[in-house]
Legacy VTK file of the C-alpha trace (Angstrom):
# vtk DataFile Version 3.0
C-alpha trace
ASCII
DATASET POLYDATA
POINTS 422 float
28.085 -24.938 -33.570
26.581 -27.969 -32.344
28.548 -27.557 -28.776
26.834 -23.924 -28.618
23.685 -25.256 -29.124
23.705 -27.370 -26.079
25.467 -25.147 -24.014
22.783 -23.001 -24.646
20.213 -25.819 -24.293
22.005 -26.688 -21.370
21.915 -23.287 -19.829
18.132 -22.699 -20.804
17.148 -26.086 -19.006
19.230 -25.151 -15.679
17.629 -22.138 -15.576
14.079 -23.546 -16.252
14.646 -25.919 -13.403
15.804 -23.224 -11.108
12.537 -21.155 -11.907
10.842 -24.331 -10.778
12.640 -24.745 -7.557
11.852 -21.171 -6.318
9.420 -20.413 -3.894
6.171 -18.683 -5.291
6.341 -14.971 -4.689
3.491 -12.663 -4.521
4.071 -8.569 -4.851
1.337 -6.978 -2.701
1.350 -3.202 -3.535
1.185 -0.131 -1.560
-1.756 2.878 -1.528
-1.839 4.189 -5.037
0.771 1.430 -6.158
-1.590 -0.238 -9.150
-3.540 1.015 -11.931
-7.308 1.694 -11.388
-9.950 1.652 -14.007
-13.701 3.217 -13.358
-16.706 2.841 -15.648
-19.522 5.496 -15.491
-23.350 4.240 -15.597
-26.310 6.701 -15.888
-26.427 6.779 -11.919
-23.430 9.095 -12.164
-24.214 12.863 -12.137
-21.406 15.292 -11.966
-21.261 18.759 -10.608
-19.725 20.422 -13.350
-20.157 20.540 -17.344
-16.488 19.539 -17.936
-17.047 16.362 -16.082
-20.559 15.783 -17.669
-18.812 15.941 -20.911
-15.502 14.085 -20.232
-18.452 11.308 -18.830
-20.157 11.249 -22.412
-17.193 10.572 -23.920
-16.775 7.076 -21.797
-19.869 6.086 -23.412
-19.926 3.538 -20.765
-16.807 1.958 -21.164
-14.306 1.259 -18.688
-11.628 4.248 -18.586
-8.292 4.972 -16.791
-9.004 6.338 -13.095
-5.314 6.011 -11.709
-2.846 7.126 -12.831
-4.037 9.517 -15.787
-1.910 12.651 -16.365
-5.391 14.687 -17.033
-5.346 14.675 -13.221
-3.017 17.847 -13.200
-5.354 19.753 -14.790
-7.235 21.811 -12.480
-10.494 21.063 -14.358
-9.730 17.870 -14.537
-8.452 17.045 -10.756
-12.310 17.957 -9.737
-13.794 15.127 -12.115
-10.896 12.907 -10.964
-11.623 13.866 -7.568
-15.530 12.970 -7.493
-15.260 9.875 -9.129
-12.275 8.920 -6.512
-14.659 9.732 -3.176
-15.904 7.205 -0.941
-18.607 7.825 1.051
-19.185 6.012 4.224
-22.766 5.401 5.418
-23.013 4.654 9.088
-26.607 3.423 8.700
-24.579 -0.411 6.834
-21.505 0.602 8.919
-19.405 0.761 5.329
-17.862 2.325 2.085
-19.023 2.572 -1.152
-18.428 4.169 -4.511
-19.622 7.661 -5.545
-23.147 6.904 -7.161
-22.927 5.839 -10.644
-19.088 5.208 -10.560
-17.895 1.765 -10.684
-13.859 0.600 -10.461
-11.803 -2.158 -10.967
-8.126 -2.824 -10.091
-6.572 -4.366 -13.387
-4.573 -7.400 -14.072
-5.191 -9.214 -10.120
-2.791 -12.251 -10.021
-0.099 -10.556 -12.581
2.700 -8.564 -12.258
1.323 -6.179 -15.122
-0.529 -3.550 -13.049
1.983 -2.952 -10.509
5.197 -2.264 -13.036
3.839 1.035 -13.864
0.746 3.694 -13.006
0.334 4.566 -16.509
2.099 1.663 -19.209
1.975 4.659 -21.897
4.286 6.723 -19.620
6.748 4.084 -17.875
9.925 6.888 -16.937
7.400 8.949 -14.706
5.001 6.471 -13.281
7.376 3.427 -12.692
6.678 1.696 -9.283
7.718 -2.057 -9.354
9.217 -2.589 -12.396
12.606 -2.713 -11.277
12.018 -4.944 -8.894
10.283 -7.083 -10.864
12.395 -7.114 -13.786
15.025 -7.967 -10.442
13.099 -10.593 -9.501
12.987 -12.065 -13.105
16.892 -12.022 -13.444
16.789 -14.734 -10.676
15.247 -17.176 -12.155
11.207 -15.831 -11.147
8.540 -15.952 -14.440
5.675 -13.741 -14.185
2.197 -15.794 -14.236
4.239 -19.034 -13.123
5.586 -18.432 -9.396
5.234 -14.106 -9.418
2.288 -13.288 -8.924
0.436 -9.695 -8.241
-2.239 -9.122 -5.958
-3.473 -5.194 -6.798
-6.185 -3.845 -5.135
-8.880 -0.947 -4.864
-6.262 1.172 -2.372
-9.046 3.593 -0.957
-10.853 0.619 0.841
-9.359 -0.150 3.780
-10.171 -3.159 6.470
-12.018 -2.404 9.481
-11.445 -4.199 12.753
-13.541 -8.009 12.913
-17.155 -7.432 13.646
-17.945 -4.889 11.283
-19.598 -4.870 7.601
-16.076 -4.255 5.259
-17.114 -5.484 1.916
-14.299 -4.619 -0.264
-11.505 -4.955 2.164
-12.540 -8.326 3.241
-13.122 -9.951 -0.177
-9.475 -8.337 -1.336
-8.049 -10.299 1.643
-10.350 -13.550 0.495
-8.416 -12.882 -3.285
-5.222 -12.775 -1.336
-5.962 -15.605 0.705
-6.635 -17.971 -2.936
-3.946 -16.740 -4.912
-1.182 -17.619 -2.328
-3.273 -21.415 -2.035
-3.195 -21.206 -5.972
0.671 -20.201 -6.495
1.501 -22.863 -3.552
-0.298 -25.443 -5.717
0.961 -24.261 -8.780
4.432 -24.627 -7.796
4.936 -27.848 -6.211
3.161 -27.206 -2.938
6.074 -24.393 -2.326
5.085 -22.786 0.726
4.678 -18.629 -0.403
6.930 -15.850 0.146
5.217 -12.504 0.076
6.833 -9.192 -0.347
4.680 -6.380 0.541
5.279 -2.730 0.137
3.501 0.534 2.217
0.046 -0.003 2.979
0.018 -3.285 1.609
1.662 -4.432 4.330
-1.074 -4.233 6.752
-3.435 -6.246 4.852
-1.012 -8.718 4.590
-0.516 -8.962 8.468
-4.503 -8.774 9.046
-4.665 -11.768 6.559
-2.300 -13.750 8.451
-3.432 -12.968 12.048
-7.180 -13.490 10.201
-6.231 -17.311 9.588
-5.881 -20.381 11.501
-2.003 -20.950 12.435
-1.971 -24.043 10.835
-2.708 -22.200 7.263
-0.072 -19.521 7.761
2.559 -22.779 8.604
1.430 -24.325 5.249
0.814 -21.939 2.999
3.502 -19.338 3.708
7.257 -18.748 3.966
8.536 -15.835 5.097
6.990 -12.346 4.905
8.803 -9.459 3.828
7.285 -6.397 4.812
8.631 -3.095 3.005
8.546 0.493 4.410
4.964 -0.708 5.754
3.502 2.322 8.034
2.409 0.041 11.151
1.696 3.092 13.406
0.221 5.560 10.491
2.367 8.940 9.627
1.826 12.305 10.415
1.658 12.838 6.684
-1.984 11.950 6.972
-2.689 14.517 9.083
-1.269 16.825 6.675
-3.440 15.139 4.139
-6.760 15.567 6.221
-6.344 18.567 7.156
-5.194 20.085 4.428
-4.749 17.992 1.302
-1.836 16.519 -0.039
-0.442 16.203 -3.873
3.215 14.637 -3.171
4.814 17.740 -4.360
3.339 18.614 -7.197
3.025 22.499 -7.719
0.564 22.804 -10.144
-2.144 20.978 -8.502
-4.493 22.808 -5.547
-4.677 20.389 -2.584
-8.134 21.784 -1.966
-9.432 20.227 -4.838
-8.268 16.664 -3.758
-8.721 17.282 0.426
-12.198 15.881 -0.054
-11.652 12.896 -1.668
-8.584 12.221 0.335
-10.781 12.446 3.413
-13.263 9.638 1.944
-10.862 7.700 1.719
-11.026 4.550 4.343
-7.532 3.601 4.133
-5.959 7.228 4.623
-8.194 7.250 8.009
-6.321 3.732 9.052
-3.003 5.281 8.509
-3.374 8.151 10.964
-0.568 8.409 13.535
-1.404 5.503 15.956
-1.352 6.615 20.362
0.571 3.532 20.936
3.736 4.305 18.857
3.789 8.008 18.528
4.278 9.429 22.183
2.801 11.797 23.955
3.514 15.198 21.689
2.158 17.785 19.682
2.022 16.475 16.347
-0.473 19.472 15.167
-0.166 23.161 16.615
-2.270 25.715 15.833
-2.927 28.980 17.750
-5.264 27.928 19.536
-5.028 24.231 20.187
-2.308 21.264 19.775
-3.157 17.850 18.503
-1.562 14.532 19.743
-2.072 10.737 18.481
-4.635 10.375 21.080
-6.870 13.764 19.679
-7.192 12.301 16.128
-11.561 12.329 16.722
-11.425 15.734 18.431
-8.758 16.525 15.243
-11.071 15.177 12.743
-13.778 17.332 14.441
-11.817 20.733 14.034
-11.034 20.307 10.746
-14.288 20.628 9.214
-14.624 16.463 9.167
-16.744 15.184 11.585
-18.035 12.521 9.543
-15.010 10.798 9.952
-15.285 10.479 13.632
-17.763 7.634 14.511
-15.516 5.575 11.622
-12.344 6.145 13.272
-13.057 5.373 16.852
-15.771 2.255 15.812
-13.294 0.220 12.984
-10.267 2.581 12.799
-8.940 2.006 16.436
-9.648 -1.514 16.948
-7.304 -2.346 14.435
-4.248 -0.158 15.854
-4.315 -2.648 18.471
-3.879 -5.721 16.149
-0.901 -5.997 15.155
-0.150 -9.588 16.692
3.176 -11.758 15.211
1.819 -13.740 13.047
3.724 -16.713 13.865
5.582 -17.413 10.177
9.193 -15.306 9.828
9.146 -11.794 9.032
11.492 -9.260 7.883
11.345 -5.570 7.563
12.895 -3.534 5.107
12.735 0.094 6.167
14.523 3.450 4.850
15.859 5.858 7.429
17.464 9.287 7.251
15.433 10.821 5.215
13.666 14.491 6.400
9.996 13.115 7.276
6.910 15.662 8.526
7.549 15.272 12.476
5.067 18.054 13.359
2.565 20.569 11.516
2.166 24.572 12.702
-0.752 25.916 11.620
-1.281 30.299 11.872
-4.034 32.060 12.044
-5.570 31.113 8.317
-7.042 28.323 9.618
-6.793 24.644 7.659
-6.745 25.665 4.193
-3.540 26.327 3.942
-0.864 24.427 3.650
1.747 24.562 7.303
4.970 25.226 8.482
6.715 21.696 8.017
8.964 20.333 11.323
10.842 16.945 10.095
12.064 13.953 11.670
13.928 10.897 10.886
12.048 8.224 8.782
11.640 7.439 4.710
10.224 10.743 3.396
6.383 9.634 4.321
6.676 7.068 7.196
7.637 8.047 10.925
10.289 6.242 12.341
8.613 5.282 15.188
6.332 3.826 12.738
8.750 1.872 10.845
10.169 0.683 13.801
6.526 -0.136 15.251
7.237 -3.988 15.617
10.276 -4.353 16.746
9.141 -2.734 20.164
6.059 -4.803 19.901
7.867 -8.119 19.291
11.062 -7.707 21.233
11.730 -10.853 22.617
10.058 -12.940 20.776
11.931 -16.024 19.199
11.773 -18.944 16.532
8.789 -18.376 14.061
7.906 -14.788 16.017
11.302 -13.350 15.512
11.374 -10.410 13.334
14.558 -9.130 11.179
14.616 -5.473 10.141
16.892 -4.074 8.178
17.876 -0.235 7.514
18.352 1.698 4.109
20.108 4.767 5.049
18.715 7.232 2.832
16.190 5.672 0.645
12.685 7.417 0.631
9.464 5.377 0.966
8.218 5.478 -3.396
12.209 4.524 -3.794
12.323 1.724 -1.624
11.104 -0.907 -4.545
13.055 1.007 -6.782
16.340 1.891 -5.672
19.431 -0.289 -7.077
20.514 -0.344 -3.111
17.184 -1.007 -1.790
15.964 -3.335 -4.848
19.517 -5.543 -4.236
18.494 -6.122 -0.299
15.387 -7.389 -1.240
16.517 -9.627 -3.714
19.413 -10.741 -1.102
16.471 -11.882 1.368
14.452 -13.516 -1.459
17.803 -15.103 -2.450
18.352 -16.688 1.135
14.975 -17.622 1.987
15.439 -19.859 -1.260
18.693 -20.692 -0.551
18.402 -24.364 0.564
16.455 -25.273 -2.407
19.172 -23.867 -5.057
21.996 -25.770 -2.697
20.024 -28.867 -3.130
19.161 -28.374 -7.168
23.296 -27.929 -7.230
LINES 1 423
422 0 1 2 3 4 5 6 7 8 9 10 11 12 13 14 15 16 17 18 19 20 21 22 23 24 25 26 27 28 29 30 31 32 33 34 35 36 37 38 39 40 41 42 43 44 45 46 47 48 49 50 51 52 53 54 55 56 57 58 59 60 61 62 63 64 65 66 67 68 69 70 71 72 73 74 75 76 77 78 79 80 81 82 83 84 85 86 87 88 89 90 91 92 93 94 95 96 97 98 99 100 101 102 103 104 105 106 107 108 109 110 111 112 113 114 115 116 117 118 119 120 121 122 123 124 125 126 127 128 129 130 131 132 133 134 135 136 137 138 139 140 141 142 143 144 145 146 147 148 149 150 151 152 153 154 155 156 157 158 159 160 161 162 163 164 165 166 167 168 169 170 171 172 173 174 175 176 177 178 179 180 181 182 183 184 185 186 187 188 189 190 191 192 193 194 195 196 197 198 199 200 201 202 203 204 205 206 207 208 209 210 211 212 213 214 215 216 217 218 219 220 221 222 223 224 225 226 227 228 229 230 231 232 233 234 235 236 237 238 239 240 241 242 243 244 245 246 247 248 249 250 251 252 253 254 255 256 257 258 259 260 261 262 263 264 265 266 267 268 269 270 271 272 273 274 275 276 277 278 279 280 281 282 283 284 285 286 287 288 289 290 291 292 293 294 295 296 297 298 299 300 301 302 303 304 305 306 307 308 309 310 311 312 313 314 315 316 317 318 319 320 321 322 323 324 325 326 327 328 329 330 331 332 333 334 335 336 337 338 339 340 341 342 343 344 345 346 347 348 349 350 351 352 353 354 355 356 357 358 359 360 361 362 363 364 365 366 367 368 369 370 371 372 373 374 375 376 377 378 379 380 381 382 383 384 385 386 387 388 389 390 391 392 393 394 395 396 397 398 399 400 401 402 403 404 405 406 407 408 409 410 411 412 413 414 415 416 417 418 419 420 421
């Protein structure tokens, strides 16, 4: 008995120590990829009596915004949908909240709010959890060196210069809690796995900060599915809403607030990767990467123009190597929307479908965005990517396959350090 006791001891130590020996990771989600919560003050007025009741119910209190299953509900999607809109006002150049609705992205700096869209319903609305629980297995401890770094997903960044209040003080957030974990953890330099969207706000943070930051406080980026050149998708979504499959809910009732939203206008189809070909056909006209404003226009969303071309495009032109190693996960063979045909109905209905190679949501030529960009490039600048054949873009962080090649790269960037702990 006593010999099982310090084997155990033993074993419990060694594994302590190689917690302690890891480099600090932090899990930077993708658009919709952590729980929201949104509080309603007496500001808020709501346009119809189901909402204004649902509202008096709150009593003020903070209340589930993403993911709530009352969403499905047609009655419900519209009061979901008004307190999710944005609106931009070009008179501040920036976004802000609905009036009268405040939100908060829960749990920033833990793992918590990223596991699962709804905790009370973890086999439908899993997201990380696998590849945290992955992550755990090898030695990592939640609050200690994995961290979380969730974020209000309908702000985007706009390109340097302009007013972007919630994108830029996410990207401060970011900034401390990779100088807090490297602290934390022996002055570890920080590996940072990012997934979708959150992927560009990682790469804006690091081009955002002197070199000689990134060389201290980071280790290797690894960049997951991460739509560098936008998707066609979104110009599904704009034009005519988008519910990721699900039958029972009208797109119409969500195209609005998709359309507020600044980060689905920085992940339209970028001019630079997708070349020159119809991406949107309609009777009368055909769309390409470089239309998107005159797009926007014919749509019925106008508003969206001055937006695009004043933050919007700046930023399709920064995508500079960041000068620390990165590595891109991507999936590949799965049917992607290539190209949208539109008849004679006009936008509100939903198009013929075309498909292409890519993840299921991301373009291939957007996947692939950097490695034409950085070609060449060696030492610190040289970028890895690495194919899953037949993973889609949601499965990519959860996919035995998928989740065992990221652990593999985590596993080799921290290879030297378990070598010398042996």
């Amino acid at each position: 008995m006593k010999t099982l006791l310090l084997m155990l001891a033993l074993l419990c130590l060694y594994r302590n120590s190689i917690a302690v020996d890891l480099h600090p990771l932090v899990l930077v989600p993708g658009r919709g990829g952590n729980q929201l919560e949104a509080r309603l003050t007496p500001k808020y007025k709501s346009s119809t009596l189901i909402c204004k009741l649902s509202a008096l119910f709150t009593k003020g209190s903070w209340f589930r915004l993403w993911f709530s299953p009352s969403i499905i509900a047609s009655p419900f999607t519209r009061c979901f949908a008004e307190r999710m809109m944005l609106y931009y006002d070009p008179i501040i150049d920036d976004y802000h909240n609905a009036p009268g609705v405040e939100t908060r992205a829960l749990n920033f700096g833990s793992t918590e709010g990223l596991m699962y869209l709804d905790p009370h319903l973890t086999h439908i609305t899993e997201y990380m959890a696998t590849l945290v629980n992955s992550l755990e297995e090898i030695g990592y401890q939640s609050g200690k060196n994995l961290f979380g770094a969730p974020y209000d997903f309908r702000y985007g960044l706009a390109a340097e210069g302009h007013p972007c209040h919630v994108g830029n003080q996410y990207l401060q957030d970011l900034k401390k809690l990779i100088e807090s974990a490297f602290v934390s953890n022996g002055k570890k330099p920080v590996i940072i796995v990012s997934h979708s969207l959150g992927g560009l706000f990682v790469l804006q943070l690091l081009n955002r900060s002197p070199l000689s930051w990134r060389h201290k406080y980071i280790k290797h980026f690894i960049a997951v599915s991460v739509p560098w050149g936008g998707t066609v998708l979104q110009m599904l979504t704009f034009a005519s809403g988008y519910t990721l499959g699900v039958p029972i809910v009208d797109p119409l009732l969500v195209r609005g607030e998709q359309r507020s939203s600044e980060s689905n206008l920085w992940l339209m189809p970028s001019p630079k990767f997708f070349a020159r070909k119809p991406l949107v056909i309609t009777e009368k006209k055909s769309y390409m990467a470089s239309d998107i404003p005159e797009f926007l226009m014919d749509i019925g969303f106008g508003e969206g123009v001055c937006p695009y071309k004043t933050r919007i495009v700046p930023l399709l032109d920064s995508l500079k190597a960041p000068g620390v190693p990165v590595t891109c996960i991507v999936g590949t063979g799965v049917e992607t929307p290539e190209m949208l045909v539109y008849g004679d109905e006009g936008f509100d209905v939903q198009p013929r479908i075309f498909y292409g190679d890519g993840d299921g949501s991301v373009n291939i030529e957007s996947l692939l965005a950097l490695k034409s960009l950085w070609s060449g490039l060696e030492g610190e600048h040289k970028l890895r990517v690495i194919n899953v054949s037949g993973v889609s873009h949601m499965s990519l962080v959860k996919d035995t396959v998928a989740v065992n090649e990221i652990l593999a790269q985590v596993q080799s960037i921290n290879s030297r350090l378990l070598t010398s702990f042996a």
